[in-house]
N, C-alpha and C positions, 0 to 999 in steps of 0.2 A: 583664895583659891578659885572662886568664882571667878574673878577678872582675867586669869590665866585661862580656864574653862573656856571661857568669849572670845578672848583672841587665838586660841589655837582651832576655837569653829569656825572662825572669822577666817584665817588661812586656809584652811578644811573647804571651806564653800570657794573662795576665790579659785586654789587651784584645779578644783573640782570644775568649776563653772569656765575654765580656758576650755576643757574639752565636752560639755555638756552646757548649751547655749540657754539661756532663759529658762531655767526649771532651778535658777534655786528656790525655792520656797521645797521642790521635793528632794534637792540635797541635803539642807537644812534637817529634812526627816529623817533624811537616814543619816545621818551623824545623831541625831538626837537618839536612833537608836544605837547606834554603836555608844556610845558613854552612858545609857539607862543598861547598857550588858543584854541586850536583848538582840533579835536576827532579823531580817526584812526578806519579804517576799516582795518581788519582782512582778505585777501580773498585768502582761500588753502585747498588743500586737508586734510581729517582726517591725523590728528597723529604727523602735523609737529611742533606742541607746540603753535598754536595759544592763546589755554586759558592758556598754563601753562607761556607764557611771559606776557600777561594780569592781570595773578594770583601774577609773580613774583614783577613784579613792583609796585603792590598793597601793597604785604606786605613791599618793601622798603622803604615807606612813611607813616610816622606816621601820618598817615588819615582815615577818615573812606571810607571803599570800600565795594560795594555788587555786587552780581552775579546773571542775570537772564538768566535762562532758554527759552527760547522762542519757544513754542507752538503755531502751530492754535488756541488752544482755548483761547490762553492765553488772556484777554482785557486790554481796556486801563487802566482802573481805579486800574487793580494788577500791574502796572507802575507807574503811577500816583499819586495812593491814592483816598479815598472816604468819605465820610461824610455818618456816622452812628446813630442811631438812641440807646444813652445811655439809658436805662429803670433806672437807677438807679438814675441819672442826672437830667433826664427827660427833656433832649436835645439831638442836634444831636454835634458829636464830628467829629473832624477831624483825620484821620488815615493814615499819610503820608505812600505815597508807594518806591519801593525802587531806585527812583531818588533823594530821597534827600538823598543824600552819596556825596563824592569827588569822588572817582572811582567806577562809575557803566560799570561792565563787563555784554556787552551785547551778551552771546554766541547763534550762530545760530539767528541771528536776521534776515533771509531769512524764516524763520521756520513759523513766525506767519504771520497775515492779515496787507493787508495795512491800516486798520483804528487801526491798535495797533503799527504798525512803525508810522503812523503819530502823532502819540500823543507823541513820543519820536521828531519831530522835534522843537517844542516850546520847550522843553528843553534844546536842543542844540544848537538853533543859537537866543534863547531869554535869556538864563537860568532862567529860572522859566516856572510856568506850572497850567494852569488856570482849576479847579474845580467847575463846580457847578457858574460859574460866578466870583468867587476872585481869584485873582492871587496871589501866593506863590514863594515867591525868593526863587533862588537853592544857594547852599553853595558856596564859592569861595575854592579850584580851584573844578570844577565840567568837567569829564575828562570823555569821554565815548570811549571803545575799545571794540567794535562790531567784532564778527568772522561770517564767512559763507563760506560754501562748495559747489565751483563754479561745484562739477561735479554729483552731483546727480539734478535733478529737479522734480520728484515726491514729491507733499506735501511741496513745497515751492511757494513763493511768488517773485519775484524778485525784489528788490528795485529800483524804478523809477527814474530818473535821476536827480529827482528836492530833492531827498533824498541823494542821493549819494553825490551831488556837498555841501552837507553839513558839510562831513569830510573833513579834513583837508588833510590829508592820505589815499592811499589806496595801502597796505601793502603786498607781499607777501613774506613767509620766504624759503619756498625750502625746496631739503633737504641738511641736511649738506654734507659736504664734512666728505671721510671717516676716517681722524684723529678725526676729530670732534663726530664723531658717537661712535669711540669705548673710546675716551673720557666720553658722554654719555654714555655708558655703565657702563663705571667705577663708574662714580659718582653714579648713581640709584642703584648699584650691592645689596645692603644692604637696603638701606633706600631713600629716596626723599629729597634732599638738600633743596626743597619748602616744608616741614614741620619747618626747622630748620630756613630758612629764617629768617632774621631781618630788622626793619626797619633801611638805615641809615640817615635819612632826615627827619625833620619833616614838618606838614603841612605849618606851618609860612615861613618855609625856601622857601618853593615850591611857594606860594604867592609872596615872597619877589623877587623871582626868576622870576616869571612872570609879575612884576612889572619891574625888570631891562630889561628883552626885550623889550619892550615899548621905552628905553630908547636909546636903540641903533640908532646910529646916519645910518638914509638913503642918501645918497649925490643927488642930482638930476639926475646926471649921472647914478647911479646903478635905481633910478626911471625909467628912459627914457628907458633902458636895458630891464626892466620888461616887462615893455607897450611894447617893439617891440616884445620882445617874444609871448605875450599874443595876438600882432594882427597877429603874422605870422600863428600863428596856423587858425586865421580869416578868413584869407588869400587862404592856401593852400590848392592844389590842393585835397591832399589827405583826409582832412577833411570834413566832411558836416557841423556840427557843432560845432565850438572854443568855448574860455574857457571867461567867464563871467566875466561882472567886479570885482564881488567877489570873482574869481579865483586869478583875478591882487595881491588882496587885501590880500590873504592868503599865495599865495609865496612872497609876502615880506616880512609878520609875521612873516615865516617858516624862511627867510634867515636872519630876526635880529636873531633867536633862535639859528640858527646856529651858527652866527657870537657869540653871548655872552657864547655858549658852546664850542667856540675856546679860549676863553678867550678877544675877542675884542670888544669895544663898536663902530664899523663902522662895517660897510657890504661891504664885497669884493664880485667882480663878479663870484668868486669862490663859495661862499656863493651859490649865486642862484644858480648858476648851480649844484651844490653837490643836492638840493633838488627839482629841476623843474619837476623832472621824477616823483617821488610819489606824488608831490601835483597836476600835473595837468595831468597825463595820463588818471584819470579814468572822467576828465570833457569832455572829448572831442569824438564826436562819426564820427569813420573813414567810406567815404566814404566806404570800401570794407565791416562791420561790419556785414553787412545783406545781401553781398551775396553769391553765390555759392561758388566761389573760396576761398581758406584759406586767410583769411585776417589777415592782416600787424599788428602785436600788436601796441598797442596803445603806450606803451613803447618805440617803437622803431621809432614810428612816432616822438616824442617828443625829444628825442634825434637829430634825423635827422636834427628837426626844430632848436634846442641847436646848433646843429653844424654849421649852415645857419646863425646866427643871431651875429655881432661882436660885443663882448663883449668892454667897455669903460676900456681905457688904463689910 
């Protein structure tokens, strides 16, 4: 099942990487979190392909995906869905909104109110999404990849932390490097490679895919690894507040997915470490975060803590 895992990431990244130039290593991430069953946040400046990597992976999977827009005015229930009132029927009907997809692209989700991010939390860390009092199961695999633009703040909301620590990922792409750009040039010169897209996977496969992560074996030793990581951040000096136990809970996820997109049903200490920096930099808020002085990325705290903490031999 592993080897199937590898080669369906292996096409995952190729046709992701026709339209998204030189950033596999961050497509790689985000597949690693869609088969850990986890969400990714998106967070960069305009232009550097946030929706158009979002868009590409969507059409590589023969699933259903939607895309929302997120406004201030936007509400919960044009997320959610609503119960209508049929005159024909002469009842009320139900009109799912568009969370029920496998891939819901969440673009600008800084954009609207927090009682319309919060109605997207029950989605994500329940999958399903309560109307009117009944609850509606979300579809399996149910994926959400959320963007937002850390440098504007007019007319945004800023996602609370008790939302944040709800992805899995949190993502930035950069820009490329300049092979990579006039690469991208080349390929859009004419037409958009994300027009022509195909899917190469289908939905079963992705399922079946996220069922073999599950499967991958943790030894107690790579456990025990985890847990130190996760209390040094606890710990240290530079932090005010570490990463929760359902931080622990999600870089383990992250390093079976990893482990089963190398082709291996065990998890090497390599595993975790390749993914500690995106799954847990954005849980933790560094002592310096709030003051005068330019404070120390988060990124780089976590690393720091990576290097400090000995991996099992």
């Amino acid at each position: 099942m592993a080897t199937n895992t590898a080669r369906l990431a292996s096409a995952l990244t190729e046709n992701i990487g026709r339209v998204i130039c030189g950033k596999d290593d961050k497509i790689t991430h985000v597949i690693t979190a869609l088969l850990a069953g986890g969400h990714v946040l998106l967070d960069d400046i305009p232009g550097t392909g946030k929706t158009s990597l979002a868009r590409a992976l969507a059409k590589s999977i023969g699933c259903d995906f939607k895309r929302v827009q997120f406004t201030p005015d936007l509400l919960p229930s044009d997320l959610t869905g609503i119960n209508y009132y049929n005159q024909k029927e002469n009842e009320f009907v139900f009109r799912p909104g568009p969370v029920f997809t496998n891939i819901l692209i969440a673009d600008e989700i800084n954009r609207t109110t927090p009682r319309t991010q919060s109605a997207l939390l029950e989605c994500m860390e329940e999958r399903q999404t309560t109307i009117d009092g009944v609850s509606y199961k979300l579809d399996t695999p149910f994926f959400v990849i959320a963007t937002q633009n850390p440098i504007e703040s007019q007319g945004t909301f800023p996602l609370p932390e008790a939302q944040i620590d709800r992805f899995l990922m949190k993502l930035t792409l950069g820009y490329p490097a300049p092979e990579a750009e006039i690469d991208m040039l080349g390929r859009f010169a004419e037409t958009s490679p994300l027009d022509t897209l195909g899917a190469v996977c289908t939905k079963a496969e992705i399922v079946a895919a996220i069922a073999a992560v599950r499967t991958v074996k943790v030894s107690d030793a790579i456990k025990d690894y985890i847990v130190r990581i996760v209390n040094a951040t606890r710990d240290s000096e530079k932090i005010r507040l570490g990463v929760s136990p359902r931080g622990a809970l999600w870089l383990m996820r992250a390093a079976q997915s990893k482990a089963a997109i190398e082709g291996r049903d065990y998890v090497l200490p390599d595993d975790v470490k390749a993914v500690t920096v995106p799954v847990l930099a954005h849980r933790i808020i560094s002592r310096s975060q709030h003051t005068i002085r330019l404070p120390e990325s988060n990124e780089n705290i976590i690393e720091y803590i990576i290097d400090g903490v000995r991996a099992p031999i």
